[in-house]
FIKOLZA-1660 file (N, C-alpha, C; in steps of 0.1 Angstrom, whole numbers, plus 5000, padded with zeros to 4 digits):
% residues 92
   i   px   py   pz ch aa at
   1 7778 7836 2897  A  X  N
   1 7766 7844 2902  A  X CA
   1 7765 7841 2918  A  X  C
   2 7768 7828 2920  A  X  N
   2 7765 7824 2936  A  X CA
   2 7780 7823 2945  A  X  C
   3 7789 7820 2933  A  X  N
   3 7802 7822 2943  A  X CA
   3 7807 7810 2947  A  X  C
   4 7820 7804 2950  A  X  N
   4 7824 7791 2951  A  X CA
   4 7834 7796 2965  A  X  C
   5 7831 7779 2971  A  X  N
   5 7841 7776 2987  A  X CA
   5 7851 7771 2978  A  X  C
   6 7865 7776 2989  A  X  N
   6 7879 7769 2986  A  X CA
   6 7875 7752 2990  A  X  C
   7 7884 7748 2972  A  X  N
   7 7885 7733 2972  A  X CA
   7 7870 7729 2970  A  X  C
   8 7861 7736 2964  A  X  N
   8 7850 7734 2959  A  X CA
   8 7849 7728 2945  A  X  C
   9 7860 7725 2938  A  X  N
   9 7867 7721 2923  A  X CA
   9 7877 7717 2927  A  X  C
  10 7887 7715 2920  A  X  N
  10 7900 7718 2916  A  X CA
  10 7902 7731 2912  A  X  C
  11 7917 7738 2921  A  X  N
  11 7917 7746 2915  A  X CA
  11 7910 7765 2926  A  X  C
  12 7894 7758 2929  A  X  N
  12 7892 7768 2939  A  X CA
  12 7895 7774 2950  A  X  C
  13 7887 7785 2951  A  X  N
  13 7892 7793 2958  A  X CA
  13 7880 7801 2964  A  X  C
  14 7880 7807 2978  A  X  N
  14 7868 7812 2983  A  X CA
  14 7861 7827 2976  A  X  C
  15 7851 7827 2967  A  X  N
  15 7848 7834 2956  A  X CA
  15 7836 7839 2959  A  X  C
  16 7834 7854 2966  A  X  N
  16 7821 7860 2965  A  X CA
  16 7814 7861 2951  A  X  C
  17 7801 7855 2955  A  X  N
  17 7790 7859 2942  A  X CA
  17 7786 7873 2941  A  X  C
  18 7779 7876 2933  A  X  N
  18 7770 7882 2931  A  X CA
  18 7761 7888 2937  A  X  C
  19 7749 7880 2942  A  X  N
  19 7744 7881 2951  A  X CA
  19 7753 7890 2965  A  X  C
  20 7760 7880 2974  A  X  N
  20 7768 7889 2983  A  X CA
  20 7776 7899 2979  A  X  C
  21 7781 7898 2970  A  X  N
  21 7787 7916 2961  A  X CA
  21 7777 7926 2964  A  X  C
  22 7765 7924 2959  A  X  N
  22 7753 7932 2959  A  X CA
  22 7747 7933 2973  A  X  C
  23 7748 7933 2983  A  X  N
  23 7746 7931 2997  A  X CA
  23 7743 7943 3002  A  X  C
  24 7726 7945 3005  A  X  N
  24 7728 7958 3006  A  X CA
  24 7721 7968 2998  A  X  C
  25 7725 7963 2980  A  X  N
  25 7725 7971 2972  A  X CA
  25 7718 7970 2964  A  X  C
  26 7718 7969 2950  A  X  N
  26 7710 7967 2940  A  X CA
  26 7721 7959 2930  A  X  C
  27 7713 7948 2927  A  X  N
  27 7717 7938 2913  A  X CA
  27 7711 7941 2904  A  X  C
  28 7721 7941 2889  A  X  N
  28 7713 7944 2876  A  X CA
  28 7717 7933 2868  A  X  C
  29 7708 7922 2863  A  X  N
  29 7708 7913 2855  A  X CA
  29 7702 7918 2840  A  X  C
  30 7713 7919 2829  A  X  N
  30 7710 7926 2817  A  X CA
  30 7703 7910 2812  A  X  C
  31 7701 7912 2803  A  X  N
  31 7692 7903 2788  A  X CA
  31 7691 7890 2797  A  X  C
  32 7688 7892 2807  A  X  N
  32 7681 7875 2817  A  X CA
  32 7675 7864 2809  A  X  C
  33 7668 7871 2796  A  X  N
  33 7666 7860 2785  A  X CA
  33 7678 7846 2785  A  X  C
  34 7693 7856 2782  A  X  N
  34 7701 7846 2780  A  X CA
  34 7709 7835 2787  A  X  C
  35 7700 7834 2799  A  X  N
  35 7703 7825 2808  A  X CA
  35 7694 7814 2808  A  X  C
  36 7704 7799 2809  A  X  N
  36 7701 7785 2803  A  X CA
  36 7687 7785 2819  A  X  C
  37 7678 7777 2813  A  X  N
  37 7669 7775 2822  A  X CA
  37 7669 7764 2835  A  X  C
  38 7680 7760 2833  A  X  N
  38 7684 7751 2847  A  X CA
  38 7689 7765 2856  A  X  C
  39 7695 7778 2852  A  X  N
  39 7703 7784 2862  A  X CA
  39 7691 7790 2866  A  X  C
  40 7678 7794 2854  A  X  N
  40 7668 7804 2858  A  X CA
  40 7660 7796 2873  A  X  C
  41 7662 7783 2872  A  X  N
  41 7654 7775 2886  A  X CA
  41 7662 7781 2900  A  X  C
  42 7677 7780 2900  A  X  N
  42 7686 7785 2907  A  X CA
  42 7682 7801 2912  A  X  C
  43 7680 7803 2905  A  X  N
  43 7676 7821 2902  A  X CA
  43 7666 7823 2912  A  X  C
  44 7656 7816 2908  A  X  N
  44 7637 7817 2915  A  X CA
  44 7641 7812 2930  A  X  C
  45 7652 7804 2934  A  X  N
  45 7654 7797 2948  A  X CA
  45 7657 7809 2954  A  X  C
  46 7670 7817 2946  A  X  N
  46 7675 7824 2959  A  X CA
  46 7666 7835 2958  A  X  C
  47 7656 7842 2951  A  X  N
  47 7650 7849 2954  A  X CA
  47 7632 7847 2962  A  X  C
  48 7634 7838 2954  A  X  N
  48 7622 7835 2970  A  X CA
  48 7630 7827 2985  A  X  C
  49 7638 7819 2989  A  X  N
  49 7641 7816 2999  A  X CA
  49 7652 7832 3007  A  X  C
  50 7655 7840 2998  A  X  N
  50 7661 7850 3000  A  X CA
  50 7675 7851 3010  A  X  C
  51 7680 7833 3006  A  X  N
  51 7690 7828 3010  A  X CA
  51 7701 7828 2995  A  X  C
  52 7715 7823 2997  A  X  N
  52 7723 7816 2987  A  X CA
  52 7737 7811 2988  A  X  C
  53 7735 7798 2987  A  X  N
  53 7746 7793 2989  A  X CA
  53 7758 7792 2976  A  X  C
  54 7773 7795 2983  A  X  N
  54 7782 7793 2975  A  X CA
  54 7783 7776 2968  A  X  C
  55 7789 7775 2961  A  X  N
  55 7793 7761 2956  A  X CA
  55 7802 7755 2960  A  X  C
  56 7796 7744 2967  A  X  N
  56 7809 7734 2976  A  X CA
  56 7806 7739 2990  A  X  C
  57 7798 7752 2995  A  X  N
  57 7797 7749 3007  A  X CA
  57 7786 7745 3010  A  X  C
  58 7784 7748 3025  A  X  N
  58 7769 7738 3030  A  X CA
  58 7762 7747 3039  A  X  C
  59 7772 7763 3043  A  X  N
  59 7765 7772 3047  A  X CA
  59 7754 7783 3037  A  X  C
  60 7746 7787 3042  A  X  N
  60 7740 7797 3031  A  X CA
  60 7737 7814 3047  A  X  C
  61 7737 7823 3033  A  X  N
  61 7740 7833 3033  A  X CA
  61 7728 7845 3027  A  X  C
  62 7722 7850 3037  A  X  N
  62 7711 7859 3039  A  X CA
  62 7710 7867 3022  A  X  C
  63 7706 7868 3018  A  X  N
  63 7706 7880 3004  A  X CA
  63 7696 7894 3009  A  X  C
  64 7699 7906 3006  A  X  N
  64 7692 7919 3012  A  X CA
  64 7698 7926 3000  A  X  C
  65 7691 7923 2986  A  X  N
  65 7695 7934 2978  A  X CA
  65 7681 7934 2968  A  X  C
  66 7679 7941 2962  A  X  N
  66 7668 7946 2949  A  X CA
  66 7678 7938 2939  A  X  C
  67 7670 7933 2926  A  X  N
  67 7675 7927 2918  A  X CA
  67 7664 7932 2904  A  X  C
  68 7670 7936 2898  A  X  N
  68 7663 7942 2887  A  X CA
  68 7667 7934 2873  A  X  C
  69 7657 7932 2867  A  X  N
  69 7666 7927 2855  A  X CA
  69 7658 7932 2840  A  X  C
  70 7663 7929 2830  A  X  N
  70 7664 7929 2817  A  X CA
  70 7662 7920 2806  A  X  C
  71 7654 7922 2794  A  X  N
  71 7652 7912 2785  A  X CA
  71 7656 7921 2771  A  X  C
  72 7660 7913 2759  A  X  N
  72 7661 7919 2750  A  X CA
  72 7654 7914 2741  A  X  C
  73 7643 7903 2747  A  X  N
  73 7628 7897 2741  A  X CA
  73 7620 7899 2749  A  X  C
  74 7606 7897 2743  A  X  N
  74 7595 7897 2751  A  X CA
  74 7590 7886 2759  A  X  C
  75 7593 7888 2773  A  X  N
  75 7592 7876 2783  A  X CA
  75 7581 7868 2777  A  X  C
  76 7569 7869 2775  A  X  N
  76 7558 7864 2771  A  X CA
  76 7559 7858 2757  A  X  C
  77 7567 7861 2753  A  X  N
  77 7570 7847 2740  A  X CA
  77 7579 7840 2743  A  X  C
  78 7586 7842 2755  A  X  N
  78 7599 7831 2757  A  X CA
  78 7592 7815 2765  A  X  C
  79 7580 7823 2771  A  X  N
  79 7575 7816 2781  A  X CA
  79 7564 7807 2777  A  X  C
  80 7561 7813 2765  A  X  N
  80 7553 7802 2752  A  X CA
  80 7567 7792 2748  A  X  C
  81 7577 7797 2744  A  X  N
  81 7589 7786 2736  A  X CA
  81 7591 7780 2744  A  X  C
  82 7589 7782 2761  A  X  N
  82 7596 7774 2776  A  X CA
  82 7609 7773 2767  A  X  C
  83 7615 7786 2770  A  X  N
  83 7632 7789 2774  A  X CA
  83 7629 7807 2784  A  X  C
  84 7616 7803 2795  A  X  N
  84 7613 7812 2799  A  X CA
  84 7607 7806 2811  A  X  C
  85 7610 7809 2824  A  X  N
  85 7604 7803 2837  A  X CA
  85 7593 7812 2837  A  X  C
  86 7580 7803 2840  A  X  N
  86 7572 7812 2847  A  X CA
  86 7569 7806 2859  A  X  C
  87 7568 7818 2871  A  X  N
  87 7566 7815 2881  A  X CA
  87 7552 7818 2888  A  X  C
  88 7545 7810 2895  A  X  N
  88 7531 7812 2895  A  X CA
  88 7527 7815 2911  A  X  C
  89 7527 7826 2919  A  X  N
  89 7526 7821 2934  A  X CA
  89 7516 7815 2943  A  X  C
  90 7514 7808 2951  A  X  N
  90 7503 7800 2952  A  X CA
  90 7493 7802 2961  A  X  C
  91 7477 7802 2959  A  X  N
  91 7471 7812 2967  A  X CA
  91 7471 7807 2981  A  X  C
  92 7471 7815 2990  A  X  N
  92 7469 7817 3003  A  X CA
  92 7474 7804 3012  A  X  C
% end
């Protein structure tokens, strides 16, 4: 989703995400439910700092796309089970 720098692993190689794929454009995240909630914290970063960095590097990278997503549950009972971020923004 975020993309990996050469020699970022073993093995790597310099690997546009998602995010910069979408540059520009529109991202579609199907059944977002099914994503583990350590990545959903990842998720909330790049779209509020509206930055994202690859893996292994140390530069970050503007994001300029719409991101729409999808559930094939009801966000509001996931977020009762917390396998559901909720995000709260903070006043003023």
């Amino acid at each position: 989703m975020f993309g990996s720098a050469k020699e970022a692993f073993t093995g790597a190689a310099d690997q546009t995400g998602l995010f910069e794929y979408a540059q520009d454009g529109t991202l579609f995240l199907d059944e977002i439910n099914s994503m583990p909630i350590s990545l959903q914290s990842k998720l909330i970063r790049v779209l509020e700092e509206r930055v994202v960095r690859r893996l292994g590097s140390t530069s970050a990278t503007p994001v300029r796309c719409v991101v729409i997503s999808a559930s094939n549950e009801d966000p509001q009972m996931l977020i009762a089970k917390n396998k559901f971020r909720l995000v709260l923004e903070e006043a003023g």
